[in-house]
N, C-alpha and C positions, 0 to 999 in steps of 0.2 A: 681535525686539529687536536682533539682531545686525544685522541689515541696517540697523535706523534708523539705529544707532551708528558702521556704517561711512558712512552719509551725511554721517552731522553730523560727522565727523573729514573728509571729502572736502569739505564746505565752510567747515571752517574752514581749509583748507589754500587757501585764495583768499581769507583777511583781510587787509588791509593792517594798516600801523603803530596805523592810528586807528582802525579796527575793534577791534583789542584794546586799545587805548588804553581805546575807551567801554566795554569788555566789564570790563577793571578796575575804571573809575568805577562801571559797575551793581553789581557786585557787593560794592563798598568801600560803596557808600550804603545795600546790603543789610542789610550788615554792622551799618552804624550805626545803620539801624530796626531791627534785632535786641535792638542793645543797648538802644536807648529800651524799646520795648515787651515786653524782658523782663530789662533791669537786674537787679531782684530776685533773679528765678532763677539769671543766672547767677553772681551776687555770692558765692553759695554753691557753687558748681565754679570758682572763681578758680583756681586752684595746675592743675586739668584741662585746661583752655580756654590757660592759659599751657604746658602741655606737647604741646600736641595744637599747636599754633602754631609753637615752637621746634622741635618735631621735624619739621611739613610744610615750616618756613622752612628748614634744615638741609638736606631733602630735596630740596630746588629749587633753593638754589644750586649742592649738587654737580651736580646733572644741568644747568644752566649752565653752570658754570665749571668744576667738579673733571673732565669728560671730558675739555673741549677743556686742560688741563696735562694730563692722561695722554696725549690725541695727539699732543702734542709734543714729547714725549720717543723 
C-alpha cells in the first residue's frame, strides 16, 4: 500500500495547472451527485457535513497561505 501511495503522490507531482484544475471539477461534480442521490440522508447530519467542511476549508487555507506569512517574517 505504501508503495502505490508513494506512486500516486510521484505522479501527481508532474500535474500541470489543468490537470488539478479537471481533478477539482471531478470531484466538485462528485460532490454534487452525492447530494442528488442522497439529499435526504444527509439533510439529517446538516450542522456535521457544515463542521467537517469549515474545519478541512480552515485547514487548507493555513497550509496555503498561513506558512508562506510565517516565512516571511
Amino acid at each position: 500500500m505504501k508503495e502505490w501511495i508513494s506512486k500516486a503522490f510521484g505522479s501527481t507531482k508532474q500535474y500541470t495547472m489543468w490537470d488539478f484544475a479537471l481533478l477539482k471539477v471531478c470531484l466538485f461534480s462528485m460532490g454534487i451527485l452525492f447530494g442528488v442521490y442522497f439529499g435526504d440522508f444527509f439533510l439529517s447530519y446538516l450542522s456535521i457535513v457544515w463542521i467537517i467542511f469549515i474545519a478541512s476549508y480552515v485547514y487548507i487555507m493555513y497550509k496555503t497561505f498561513g506558512k508562506h506569512l510565517k516565512n516571511r517574517r
